[in-house]
C-alpha positions as a Python dict, from the first residue, in 0.01 Angstrom:
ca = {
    (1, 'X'): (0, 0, 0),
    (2, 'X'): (58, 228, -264),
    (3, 'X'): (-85, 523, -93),
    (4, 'X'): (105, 485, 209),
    (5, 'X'): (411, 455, -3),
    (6, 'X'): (402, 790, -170),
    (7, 'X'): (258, 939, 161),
    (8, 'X'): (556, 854, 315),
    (9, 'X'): (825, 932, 16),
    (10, 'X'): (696, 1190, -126),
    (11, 'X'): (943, 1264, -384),
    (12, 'X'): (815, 946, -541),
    (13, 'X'): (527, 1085, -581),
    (14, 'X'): (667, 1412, -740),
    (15, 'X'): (934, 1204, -1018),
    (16, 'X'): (631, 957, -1054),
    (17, 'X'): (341, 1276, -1126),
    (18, 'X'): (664, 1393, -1374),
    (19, 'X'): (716, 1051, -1572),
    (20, 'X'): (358, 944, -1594),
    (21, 'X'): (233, 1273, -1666),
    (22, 'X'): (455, 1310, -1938),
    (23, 'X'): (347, 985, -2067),
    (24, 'X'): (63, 1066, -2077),
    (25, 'X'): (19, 1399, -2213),
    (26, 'X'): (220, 1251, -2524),
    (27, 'X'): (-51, 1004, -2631),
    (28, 'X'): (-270, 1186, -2890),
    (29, 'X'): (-644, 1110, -2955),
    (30, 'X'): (-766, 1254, -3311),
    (31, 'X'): (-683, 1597, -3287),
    (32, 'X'): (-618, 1652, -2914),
    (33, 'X'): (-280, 1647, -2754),
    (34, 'X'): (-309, 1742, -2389),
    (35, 'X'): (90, 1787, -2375),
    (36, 'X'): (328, 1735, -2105),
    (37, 'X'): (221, 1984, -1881),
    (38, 'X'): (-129, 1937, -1859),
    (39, 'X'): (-54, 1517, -1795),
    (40, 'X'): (179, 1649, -1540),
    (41, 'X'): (-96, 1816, -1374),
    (42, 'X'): (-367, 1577, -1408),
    (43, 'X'): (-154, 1318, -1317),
    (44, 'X'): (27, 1487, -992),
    (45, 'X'): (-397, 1546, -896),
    (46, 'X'): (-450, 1229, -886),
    (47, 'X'): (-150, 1108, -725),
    (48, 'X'): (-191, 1375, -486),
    (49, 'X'): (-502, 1208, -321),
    (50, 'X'): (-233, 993, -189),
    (51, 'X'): (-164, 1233, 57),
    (52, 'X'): (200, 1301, -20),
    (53, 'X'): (285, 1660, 62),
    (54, 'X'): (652, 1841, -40),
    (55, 'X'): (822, 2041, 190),
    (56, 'X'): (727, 2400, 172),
    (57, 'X'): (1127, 2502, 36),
    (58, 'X'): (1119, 2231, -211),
    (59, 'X'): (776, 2369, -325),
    (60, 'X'): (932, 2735, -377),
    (61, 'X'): (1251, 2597, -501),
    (62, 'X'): (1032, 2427, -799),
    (63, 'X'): (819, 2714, -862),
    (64, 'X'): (1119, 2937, -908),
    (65, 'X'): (1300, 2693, -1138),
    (66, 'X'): (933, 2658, -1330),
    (67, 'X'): (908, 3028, -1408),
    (68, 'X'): (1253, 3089, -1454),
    (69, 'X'): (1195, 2771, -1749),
    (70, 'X'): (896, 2977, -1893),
    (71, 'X'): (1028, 3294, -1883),
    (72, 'X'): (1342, 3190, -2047),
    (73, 'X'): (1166, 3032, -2309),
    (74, 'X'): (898, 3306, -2345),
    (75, 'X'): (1152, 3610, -2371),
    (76, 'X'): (1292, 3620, -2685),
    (77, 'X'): (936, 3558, -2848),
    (78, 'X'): (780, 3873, -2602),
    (79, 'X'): (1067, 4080, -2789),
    (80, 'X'): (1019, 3944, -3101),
    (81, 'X'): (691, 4069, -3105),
    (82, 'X'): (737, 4408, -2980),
    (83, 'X'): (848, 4494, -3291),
    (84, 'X'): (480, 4400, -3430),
    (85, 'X'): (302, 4650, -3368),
    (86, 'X'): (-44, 4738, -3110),
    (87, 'X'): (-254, 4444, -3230),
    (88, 'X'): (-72, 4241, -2967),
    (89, 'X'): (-88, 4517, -2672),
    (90, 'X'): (-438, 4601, -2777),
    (91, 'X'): (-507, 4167, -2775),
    (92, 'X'): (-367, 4113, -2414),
    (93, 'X'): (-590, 4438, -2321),
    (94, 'X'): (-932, 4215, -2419),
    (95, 'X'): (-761, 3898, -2282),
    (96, 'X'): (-716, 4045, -1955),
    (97, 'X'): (-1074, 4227, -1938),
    (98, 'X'): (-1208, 3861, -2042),
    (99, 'X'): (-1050, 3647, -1824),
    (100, 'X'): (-1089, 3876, -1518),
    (101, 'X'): (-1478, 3931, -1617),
    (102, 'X'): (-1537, 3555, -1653),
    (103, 'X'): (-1360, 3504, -1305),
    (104, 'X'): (-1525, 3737, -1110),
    (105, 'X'): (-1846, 3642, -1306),
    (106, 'X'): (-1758, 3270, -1165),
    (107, 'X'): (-1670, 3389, -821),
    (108, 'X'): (-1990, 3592, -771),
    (109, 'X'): (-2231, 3304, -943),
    (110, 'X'): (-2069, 2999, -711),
    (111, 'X'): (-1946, 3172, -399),
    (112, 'X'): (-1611, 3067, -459),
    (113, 'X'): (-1333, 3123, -165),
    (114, 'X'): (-1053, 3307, -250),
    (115, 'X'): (-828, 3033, -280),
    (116, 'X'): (-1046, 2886, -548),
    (117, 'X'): (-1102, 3182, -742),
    (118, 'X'): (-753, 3281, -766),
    (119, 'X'): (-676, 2929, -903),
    (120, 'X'): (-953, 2952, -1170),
    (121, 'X'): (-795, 3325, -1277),
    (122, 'X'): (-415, 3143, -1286),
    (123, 'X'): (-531, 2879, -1498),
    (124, 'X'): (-799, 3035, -1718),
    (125, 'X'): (-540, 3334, -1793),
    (126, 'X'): (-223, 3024, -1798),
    (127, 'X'): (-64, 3283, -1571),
    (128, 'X'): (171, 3050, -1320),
    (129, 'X'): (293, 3355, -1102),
    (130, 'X'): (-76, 3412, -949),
    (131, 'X'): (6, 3093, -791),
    (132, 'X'): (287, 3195, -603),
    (133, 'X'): (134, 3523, -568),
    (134, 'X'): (-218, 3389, -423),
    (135, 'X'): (-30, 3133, -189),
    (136, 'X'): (204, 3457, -43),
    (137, 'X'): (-94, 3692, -53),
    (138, 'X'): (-346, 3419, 139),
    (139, 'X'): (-15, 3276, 374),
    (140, 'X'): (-13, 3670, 532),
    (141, 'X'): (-411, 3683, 608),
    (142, 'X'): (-362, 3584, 965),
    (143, 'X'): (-591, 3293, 933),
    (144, 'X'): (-552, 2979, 1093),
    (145, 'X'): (-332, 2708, 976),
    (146, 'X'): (-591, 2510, 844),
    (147, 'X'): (-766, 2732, 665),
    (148, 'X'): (-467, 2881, 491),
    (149, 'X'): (-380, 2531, 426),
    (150, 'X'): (-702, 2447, 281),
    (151, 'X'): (-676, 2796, 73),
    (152, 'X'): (-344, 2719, -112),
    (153, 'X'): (-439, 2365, -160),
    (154, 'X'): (-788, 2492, -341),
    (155, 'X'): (-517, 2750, -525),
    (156, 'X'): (-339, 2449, -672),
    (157, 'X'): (-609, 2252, -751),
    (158, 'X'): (-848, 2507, -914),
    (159, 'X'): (-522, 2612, -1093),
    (160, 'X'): (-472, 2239, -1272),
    (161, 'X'): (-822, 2191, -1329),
    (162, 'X'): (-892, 2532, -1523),
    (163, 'X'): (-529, 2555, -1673),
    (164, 'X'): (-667, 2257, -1865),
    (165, 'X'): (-940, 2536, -2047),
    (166, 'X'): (-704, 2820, -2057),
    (167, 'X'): (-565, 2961, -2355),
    (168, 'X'): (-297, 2730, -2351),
    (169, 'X'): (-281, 2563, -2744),
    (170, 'X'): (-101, 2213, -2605),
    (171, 'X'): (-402, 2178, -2366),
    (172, 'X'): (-719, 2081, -2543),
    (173, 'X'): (-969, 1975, -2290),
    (174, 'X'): (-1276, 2121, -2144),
    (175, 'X'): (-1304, 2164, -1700),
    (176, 'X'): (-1502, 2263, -1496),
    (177, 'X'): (-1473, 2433, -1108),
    (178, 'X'): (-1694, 2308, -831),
    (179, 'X'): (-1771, 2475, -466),
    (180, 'X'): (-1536, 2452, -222),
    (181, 'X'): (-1545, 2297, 106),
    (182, 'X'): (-1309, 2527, 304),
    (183, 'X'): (-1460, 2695, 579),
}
């Protein structure tokens, strides 16, 4: 009954993954917090087996608004460091080698499909815009609607899953990918 519920309305779904999720991520267990985002995320998986899907404009339209929120908050720290010298430059240099090392390390070791691995490289690196980027990139490969369907929803969900492992400080949990079963 549920189910069909948020199938059907499926901006219940969305207010419901934002109030529970935030919930959530605000109940602390010794030292781990996961924070509101990663509840959010967790939370909107779950309630996304419902089978609730958003309209592709409101799904842009809440991207945009997301990184414009991160961005704003981000940008006065990013100049405030400038100022600091090449430890930082030189420490997003290794970060980036890393990450992209351990995700094509990933990729290679459990045939993951593109949609997967650029979800595990979003959330591993905490890097929201690959998302978008991915979803654009993968939307233009002239594949069929199911599989680009099946693509961007393997985006998403390797994206929650490994963003809860990234190098995000408020998220304090381990994950781990899995195969996919796109064709």
């Amino acid at each position: 009954m549920l189910w069909h519920l948020l199938a059907a309305q499926p901006e219940i779904a969305l207010f419901a993954s934002l109030a529970i999720g935030y919930l959530f991520g605000s109940f602390k267990i010794g030292p781990i917090q996961l924070g509101g985002v990663c509840g959010t995320l967790i939370v909107a998986l779950i309630l996304g087996q419902s089978g609730a899907r958003m309209s592709p404009d409101l799904k842009n339209i809440a991207f945009a608004l997301f990184i414009f929120a991160l961005r704003f908050t981000g940008g006065p720290q990013f100049f405030a460091n400038i100022g600091r010298g090449w430890r930082y430059g030189f420490l997003s240099i290794v970060e980036m080698v890393v990450v992209i090392g351990l995700v094509l390390g990933a990729v290679a070791l459990l045939r993951l499909d593109p949609g997967t691995a650029a979800g595990l490289l979003a959330g591993a690196a905490t890097e929201s815009a690959v998302v978008g980027t991915a979803s654009e990139a993968i939307g233009r490969l002239g594949l069929s609607a199911a599989d680009t369907a099946c693509l961007q929803a393997n985006i998403v969900t390797a994206y929650s899953v490994s963003y809860l492992s990234g190098s995000s400080p408020s998220c304090c949990s381990r994950a781990s990918s899995r195969r996919s079963s796109c064709a």
